[in-house]
C-alpha positions as CSV (number, residue, x, y, z in Angstrom):
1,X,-10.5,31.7,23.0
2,X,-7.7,30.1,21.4
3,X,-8.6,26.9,18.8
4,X,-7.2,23.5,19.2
5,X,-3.9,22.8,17.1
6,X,-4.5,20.6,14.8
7,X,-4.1,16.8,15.1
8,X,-1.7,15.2,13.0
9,X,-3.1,12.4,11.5
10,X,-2.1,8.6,12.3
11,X,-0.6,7.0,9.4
12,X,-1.5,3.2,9.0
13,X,-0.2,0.8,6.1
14,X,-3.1,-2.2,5.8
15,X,-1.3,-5.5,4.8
16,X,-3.8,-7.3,2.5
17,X,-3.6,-10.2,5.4
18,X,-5.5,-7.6,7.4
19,X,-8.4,-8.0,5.7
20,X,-9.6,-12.0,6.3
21,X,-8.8,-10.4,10.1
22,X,-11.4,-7.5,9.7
23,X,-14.1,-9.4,7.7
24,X,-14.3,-12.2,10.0
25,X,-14.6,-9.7,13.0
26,X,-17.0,-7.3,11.1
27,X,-14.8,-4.7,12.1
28,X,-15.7,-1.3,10.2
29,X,-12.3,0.4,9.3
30,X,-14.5,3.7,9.0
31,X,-15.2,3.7,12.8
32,X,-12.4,1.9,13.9
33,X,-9.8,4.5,12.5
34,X,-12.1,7.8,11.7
35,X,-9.9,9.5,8.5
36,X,-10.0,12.5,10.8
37,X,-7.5,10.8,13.5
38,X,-5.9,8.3,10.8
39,X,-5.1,8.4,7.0
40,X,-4.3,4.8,5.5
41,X,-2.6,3.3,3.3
42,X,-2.0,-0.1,1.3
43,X,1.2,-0.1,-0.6
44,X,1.3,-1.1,-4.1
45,X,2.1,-4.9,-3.7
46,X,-0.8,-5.1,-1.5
47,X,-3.0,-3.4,-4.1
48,X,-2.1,-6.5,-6.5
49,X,-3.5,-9.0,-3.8
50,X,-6.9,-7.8,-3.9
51,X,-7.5,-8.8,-7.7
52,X,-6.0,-12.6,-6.8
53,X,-8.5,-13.2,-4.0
54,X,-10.4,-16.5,-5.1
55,X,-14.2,-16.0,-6.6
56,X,-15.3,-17.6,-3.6
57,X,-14.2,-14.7,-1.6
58,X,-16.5,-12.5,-3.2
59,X,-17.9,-11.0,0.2
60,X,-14.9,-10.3,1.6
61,X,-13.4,-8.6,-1.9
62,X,-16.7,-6.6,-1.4
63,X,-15.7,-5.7,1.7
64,X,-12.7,-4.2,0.7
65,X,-14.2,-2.2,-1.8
66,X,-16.4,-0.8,0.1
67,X,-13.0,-0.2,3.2
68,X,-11.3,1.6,0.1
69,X,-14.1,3.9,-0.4
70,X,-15.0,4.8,2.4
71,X,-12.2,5.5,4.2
72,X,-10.5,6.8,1.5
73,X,-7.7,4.2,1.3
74,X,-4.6,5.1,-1.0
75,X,-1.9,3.5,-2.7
76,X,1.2,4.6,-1.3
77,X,3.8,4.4,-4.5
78,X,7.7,4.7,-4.1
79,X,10.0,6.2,-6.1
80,X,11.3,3.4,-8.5
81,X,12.6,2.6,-11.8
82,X,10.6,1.3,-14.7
83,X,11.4,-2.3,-14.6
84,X,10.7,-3.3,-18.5
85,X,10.0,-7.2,-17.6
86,X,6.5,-6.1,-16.1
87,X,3.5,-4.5,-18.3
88,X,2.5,-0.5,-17.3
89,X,-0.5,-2.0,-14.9
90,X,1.8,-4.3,-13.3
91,X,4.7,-2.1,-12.4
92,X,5.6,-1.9,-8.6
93,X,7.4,1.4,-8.3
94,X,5.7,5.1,-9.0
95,X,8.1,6.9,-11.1
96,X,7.6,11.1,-11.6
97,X,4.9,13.1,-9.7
98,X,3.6,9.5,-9.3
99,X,6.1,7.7,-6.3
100,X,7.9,8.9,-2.7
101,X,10.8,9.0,-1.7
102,X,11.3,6.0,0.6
103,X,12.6,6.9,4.0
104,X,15.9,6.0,5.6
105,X,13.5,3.4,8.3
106,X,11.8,1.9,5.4
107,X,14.5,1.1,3.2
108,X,16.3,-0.9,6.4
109,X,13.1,-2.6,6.6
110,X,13.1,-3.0,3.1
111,X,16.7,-4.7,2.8
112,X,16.0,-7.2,5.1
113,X,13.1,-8.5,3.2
114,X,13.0,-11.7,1.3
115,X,12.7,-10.3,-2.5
116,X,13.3,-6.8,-1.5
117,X,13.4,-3.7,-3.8
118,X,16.8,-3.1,-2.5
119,X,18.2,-6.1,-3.7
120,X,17.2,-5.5,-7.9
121,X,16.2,-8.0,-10.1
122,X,18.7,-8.9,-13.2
123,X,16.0,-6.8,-14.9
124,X,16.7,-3.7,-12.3
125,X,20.4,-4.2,-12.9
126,X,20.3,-4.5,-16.5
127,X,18.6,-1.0,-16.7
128,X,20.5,0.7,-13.9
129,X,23.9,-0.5,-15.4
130,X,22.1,0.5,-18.9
């Protein structure tokens, strides 16, 4: 008897806007989207959102916590350059053995964003140009 191929797992990028959604619903990420079937993400922007969320908020920054561990949650890091105008903790690109390279789909999506990491800062330019 032959085994089953393996599944390839669902990839799945949580926006932190997700997460008022989910709370409010009671929806359990864990059951929702078993790791088996799906892996997920939150990129590194969203990572900074959770920290901001108001002190009234505290169940729903529990609830996160608790999404994040569970269902094994990751920060998914690009490939970036060091951008000196932000402290270590704060900085939005993973450089080596850290970040990914973005694909050709993301960094379309990417350039038509708002304050895109396509279009560098004068802080980006001053270190790319040296």
């Amino acid at each position: 008897m032959q085994s089953a191929a393996p599944v390839e797992r669902i990839s799945v990028y949580l926006d932190n806007n997700v997460w008022d959604f989910l709370f409010a619903r009671k929806i359990d990420l864990a059951e929702a989207l078993p790791r088996h079937r799906f892996c997920l993400a939150i990129t590194r922007e969203a990572e900074f959102e959770i920290p901001a969320i108001p002190d009234y908020k505290a169940e729903l920054k529990a609830f996160i916590a608790d999404a994040i561990m569970r269902c094994n949650i990751q920060t998914d890091y690009l490939f970036g350059f060091y951008d000196d105008s932000l402290p270590a903790d704060q900085q939005r690109f993973g450089g080596f053995d850290v970040g990914r390279w973005a694909t050709e789909d993301e960094l379309d999506y990417l350039r038509q964003q708002p304050h895109s990491p396509e279009k560098p800062s004068n802080a980006q330019n001053r270190t790319l140009q040296g």
